[in-house]
C-alpha positions as CSV (number, residue, x, y, z in Angstrom):
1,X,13.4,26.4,-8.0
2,X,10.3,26.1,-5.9
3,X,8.7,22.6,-6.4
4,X,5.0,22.7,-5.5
5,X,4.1,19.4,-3.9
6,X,0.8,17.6,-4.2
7,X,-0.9,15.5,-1.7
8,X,-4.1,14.6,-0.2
9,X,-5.6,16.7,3.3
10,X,-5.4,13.5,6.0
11,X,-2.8,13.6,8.4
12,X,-0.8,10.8,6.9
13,X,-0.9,11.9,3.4
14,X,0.7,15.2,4.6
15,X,3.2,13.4,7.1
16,X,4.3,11.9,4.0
17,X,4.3,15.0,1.7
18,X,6.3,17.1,4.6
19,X,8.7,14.0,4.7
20,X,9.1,14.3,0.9
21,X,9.6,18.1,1.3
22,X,12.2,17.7,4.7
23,X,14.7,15.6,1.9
24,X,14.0,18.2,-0.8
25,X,15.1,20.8,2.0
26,X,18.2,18.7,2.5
27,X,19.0,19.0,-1.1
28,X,18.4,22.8,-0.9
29,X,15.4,22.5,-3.1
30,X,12.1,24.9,-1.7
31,X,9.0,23.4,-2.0
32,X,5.4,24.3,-1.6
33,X,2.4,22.2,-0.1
34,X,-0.8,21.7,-2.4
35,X,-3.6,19.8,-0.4
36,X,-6.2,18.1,-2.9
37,X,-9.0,16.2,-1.9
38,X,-9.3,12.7,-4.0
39,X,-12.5,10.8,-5.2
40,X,-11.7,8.2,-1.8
41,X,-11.4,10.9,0.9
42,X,-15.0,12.2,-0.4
43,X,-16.5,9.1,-0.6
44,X,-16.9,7.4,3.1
45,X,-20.0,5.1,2.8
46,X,-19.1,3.0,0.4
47,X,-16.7,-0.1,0.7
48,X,-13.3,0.9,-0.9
49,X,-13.6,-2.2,-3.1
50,X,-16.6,-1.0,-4.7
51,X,-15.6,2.6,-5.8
52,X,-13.0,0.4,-8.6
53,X,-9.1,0.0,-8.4
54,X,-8.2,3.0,-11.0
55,X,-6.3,6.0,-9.4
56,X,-9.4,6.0,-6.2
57,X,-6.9,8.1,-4.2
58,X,-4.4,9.3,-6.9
59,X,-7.0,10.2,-10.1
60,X,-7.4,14.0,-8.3
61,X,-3.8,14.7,-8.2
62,X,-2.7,13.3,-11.4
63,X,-5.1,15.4,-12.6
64,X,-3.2,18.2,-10.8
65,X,0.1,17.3,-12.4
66,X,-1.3,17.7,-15.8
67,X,-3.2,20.7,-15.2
68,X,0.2,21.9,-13.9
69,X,-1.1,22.8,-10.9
70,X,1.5,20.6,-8.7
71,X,5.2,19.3,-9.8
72,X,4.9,16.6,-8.1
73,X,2.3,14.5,-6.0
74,X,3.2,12.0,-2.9
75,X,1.4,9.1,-2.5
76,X,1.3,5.5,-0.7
77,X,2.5,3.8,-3.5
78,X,0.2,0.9,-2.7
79,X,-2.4,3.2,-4.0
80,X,-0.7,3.9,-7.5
81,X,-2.0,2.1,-10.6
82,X,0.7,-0.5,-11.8
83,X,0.3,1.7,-14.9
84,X,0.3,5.6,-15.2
85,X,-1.7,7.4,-17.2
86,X,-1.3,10.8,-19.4
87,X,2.7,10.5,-19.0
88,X,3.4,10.2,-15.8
89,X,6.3,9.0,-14.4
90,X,6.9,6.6,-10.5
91,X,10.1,9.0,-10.3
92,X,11.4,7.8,-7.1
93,X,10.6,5.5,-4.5
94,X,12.3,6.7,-0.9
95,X,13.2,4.1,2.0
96,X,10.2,1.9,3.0
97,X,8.8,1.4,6.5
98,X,7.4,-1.7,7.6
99,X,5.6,-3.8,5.4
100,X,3.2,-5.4,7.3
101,X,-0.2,-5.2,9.1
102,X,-1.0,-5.3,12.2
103,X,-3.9,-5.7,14.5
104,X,-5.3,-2.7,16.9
105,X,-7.7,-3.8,19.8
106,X,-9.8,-1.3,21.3
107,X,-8.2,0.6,24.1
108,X,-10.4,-0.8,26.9
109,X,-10.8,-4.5,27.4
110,X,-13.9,-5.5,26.9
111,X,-14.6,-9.4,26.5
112,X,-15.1,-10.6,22.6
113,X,-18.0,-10.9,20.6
114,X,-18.9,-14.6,19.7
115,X,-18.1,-15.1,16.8
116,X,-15.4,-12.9,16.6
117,X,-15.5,-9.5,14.5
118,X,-12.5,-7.9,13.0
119,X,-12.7,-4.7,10.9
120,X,-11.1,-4.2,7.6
121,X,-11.7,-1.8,4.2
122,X,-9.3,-4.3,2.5
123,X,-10.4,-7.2,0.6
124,X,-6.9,-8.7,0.8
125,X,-6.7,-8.3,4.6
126,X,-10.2,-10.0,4.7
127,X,-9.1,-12.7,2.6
128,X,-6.3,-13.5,4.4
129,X,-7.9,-13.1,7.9
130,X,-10.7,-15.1,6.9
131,X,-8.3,-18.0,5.5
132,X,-6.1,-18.1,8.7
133,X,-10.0,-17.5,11.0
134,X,-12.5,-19.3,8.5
135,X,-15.5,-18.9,12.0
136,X,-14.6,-15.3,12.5
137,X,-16.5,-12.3,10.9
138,X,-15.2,-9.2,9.0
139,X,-17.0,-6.4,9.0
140,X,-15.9,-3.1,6.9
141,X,-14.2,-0.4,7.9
142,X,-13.6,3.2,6.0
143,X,-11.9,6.6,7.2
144,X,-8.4,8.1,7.9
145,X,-6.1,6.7,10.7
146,X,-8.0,8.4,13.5
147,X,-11.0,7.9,12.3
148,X,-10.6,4.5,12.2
149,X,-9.0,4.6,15.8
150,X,-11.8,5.9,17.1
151,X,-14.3,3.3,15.5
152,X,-12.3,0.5,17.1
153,X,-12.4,1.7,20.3
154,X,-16.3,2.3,20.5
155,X,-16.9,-0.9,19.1
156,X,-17.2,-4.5,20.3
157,X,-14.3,-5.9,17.6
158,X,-11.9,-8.1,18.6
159,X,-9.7,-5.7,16.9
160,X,-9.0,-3.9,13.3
161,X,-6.2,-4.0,11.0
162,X,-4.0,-1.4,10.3
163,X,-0.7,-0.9,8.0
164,X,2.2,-0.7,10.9
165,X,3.7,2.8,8.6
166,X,0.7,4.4,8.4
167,X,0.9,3.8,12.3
168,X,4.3,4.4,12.8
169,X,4.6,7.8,10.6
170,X,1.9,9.2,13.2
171,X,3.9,8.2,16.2
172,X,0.7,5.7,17.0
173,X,3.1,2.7,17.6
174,X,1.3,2.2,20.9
175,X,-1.5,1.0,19.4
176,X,0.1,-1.8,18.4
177,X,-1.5,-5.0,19.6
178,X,-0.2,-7.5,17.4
179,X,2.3,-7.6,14.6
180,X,0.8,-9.7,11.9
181,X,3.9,-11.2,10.2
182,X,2.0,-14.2,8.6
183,X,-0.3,-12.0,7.4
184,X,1.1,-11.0,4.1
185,X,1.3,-7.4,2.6
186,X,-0.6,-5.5,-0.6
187,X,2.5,-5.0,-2.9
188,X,4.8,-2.0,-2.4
189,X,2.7,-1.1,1.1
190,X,5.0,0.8,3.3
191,X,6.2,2.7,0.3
192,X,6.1,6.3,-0.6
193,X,5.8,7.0,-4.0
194,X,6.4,10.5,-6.1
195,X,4.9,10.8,-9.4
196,X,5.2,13.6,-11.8
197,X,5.8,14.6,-15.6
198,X,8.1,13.6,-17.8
199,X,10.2,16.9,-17.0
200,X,14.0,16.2,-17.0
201,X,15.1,19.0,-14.7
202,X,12.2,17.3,-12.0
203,X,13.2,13.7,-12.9
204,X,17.1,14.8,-11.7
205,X,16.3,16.7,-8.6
206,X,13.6,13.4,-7.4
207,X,16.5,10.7,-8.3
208,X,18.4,11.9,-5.7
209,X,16.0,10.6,-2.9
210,X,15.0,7.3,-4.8
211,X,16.5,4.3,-3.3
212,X,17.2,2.2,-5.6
213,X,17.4,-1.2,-3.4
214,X,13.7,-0.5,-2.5
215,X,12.7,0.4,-5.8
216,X,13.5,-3.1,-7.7
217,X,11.5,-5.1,-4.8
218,X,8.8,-2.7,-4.8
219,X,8.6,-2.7,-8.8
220,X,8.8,-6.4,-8.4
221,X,5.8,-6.7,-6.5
222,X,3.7,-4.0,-8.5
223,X,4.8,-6.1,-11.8
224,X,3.3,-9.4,-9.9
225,X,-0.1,-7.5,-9.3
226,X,0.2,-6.0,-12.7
227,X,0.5,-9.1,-14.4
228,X,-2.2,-10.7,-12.3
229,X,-4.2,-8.6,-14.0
230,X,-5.3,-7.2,-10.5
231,X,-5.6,-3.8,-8.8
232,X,-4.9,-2.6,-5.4
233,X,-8.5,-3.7,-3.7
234,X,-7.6,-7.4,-5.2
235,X,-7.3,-10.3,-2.7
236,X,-3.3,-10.3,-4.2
237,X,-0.4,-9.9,-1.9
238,X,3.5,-9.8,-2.5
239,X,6.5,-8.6,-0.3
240,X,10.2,-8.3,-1.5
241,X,13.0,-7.9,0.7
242,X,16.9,-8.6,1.4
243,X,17.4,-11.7,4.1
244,X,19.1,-11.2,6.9
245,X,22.4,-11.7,5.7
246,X,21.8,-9.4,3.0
247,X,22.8,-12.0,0.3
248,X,19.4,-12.2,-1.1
249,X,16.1,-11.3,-2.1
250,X,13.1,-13.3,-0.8
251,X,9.6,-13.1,-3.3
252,X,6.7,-14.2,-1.4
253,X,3.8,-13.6,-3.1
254,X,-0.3,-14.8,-2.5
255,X,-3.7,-15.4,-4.6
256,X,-6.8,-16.0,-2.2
257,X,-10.5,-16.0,-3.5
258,X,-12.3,-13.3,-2.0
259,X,-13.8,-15.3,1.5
260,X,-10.3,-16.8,1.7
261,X,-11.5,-20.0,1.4
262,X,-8.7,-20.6,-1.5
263,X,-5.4,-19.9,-1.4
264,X,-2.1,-19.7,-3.7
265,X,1.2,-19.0,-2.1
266,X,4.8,-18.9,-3.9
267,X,7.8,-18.4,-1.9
268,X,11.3,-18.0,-3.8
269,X,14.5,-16.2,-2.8
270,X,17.3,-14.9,-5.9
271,X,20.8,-14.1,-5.1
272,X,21.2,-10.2,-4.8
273,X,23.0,-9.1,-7.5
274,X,21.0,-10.6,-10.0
275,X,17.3,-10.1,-8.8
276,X,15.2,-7.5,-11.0
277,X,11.9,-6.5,-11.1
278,X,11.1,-8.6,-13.7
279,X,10.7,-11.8,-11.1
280,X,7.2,-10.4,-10.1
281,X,5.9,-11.5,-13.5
282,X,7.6,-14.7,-13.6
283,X,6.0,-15.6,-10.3
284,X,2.8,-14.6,-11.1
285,X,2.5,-16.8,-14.4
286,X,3.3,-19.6,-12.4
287,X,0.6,-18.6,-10.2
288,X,-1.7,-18.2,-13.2
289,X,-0.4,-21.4,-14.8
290,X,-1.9,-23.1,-11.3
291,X,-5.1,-21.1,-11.7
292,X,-4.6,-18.0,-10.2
293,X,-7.2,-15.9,-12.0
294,X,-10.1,-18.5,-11.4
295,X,-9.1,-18.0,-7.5
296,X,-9.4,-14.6,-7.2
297,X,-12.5,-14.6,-9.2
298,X,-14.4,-16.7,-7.3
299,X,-17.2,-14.9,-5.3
């Protein structure tokens, strides 16, 4: 069987797809590349929040899968709707990367802009940022990994904000200025996620590489957004993952309004063994129940 493999034409979209491919290979399954170019990669001038949360970076290759003209499509999971359309199916969920953000100065010192400026396409990230640095200014910021690289260091920033994967998966970890571990993740970032029809002989080959561990914390936090009633460029974060000992599962999850002026947090671990996916939409009714919605609704 040759599987042909969908994925968008920037280098990190196809560092992910080869990836995807490599642990087909290892499987002695052949598969194809199919580059596609999605709604998001052609539109650069326009703040991501504004083009809408449904499919921005996914619509052109699910598109592809029903046409037939892929198998399967790769994709950071953050991006994929909490609900598929035209029968798709989330039919694995490989080992995450790092979850968090981080913070890339420019690669020349140059003395910082009064107030401070820090770039950011993500609404979330500004939230945040602007809750933790209420005098500093965020200004926008669109464009693959190195183009975004390159706008920080012509710039007069103190610094942008990156996902440490996307980072990391292009062997750019020395760009790393700061690790932002308050700063708290979109839900299921650092995830890969491979979508494709409801085709049994696919689903059985693609089960083989999903990790299941992953796959109930990142379905966790995609059923908190989802029940939020939110979509990926909402001010909404989440992050589920084993503690240290292994023993359990830690939810944290956040609601901020969109200056990051107000802020809901919930912080809850669950043994192990009994932790499901469902936990995302308990935690976010309680969220709502303290006025959640209102928050993230105020402009």
């Amino acid at each position: 069987m040759m599987l042909r493999i969908g994925t968008r034409k920037s280098d990190l979209a196809l560092w992910q797809a080869r990836y995807v491919q490599s642990r087909l290979q290892n499987l002695g399954i052949e598969s194809e590349l199919v580059e596609i170019e999605s709604f998001g990669d052609k539109i650069q001038d326009i703040p991501l929040h504004k083009l809408g949360d449904k499919g921005v970076f996914t619509k052109a290759l699910d598109i592809a899968l029903v046409e037939g003209r892929i198998d399967l499509a790769v994709h950071s999971l953050k991006d994929v709707p909490t609900v598929l359309e035209h029968d798709l199916v989330l039919a694995a969920v490989p080992e995450r990367e790092n979850p968090f953000d981080v913070l890339v100065r420019p690669n020349t010192t140059k003395e910082d802009p009064s107030p401070r400026i820090v770039a950011t396409g993500s609404i979330r990230r500004k939230a945040l940022w602007l809750n933790k640095f209420p005098n500093d200014t965020v200004t926008d910021l669109r464009g693959n990994v190195p183009t975004r690289l390159g706008k920080v260091d012509n710039s007069n920033w103190h610094g942008a904000v990156f996902a440490a994967a996307g980072l990391q998966r292009l062997g750019l970890e020395e760009r790393v200025s700061e690790v932002l571990d308050w700063m708290l993740p979109a839900p299921s970032q650092g995830a890969l996620g491979i979508v494709t029809k409801n085709d049994p002989e696919i689903l059985e080959i693609l089960k083989k590489i999903d990790d299941l561990a992953v796959r109930v914390c990142v379905e966790s936090e995609r059923l908190f957004l989802n029940t939020l009633e939110a979509g990926c460029s909402s001010p909404v974060a989440a992050l589920a993952q084993p503690t240290a000992d292994n023993t359990q599962i830690r939810f944290r999850g956040a609601v901020l309004s969109l200056d990051g002026s107000k802020k809901l947090d919930i912080d809850k671990s669950y043994p192990i063994d009994t932790f499901s996916s469902s936990v995302g939409k308990e935690l976010a009714e309680e969220l709502i129940e303290l006025g959640a919605l209102q928050i993230m609704n105020k402009e």
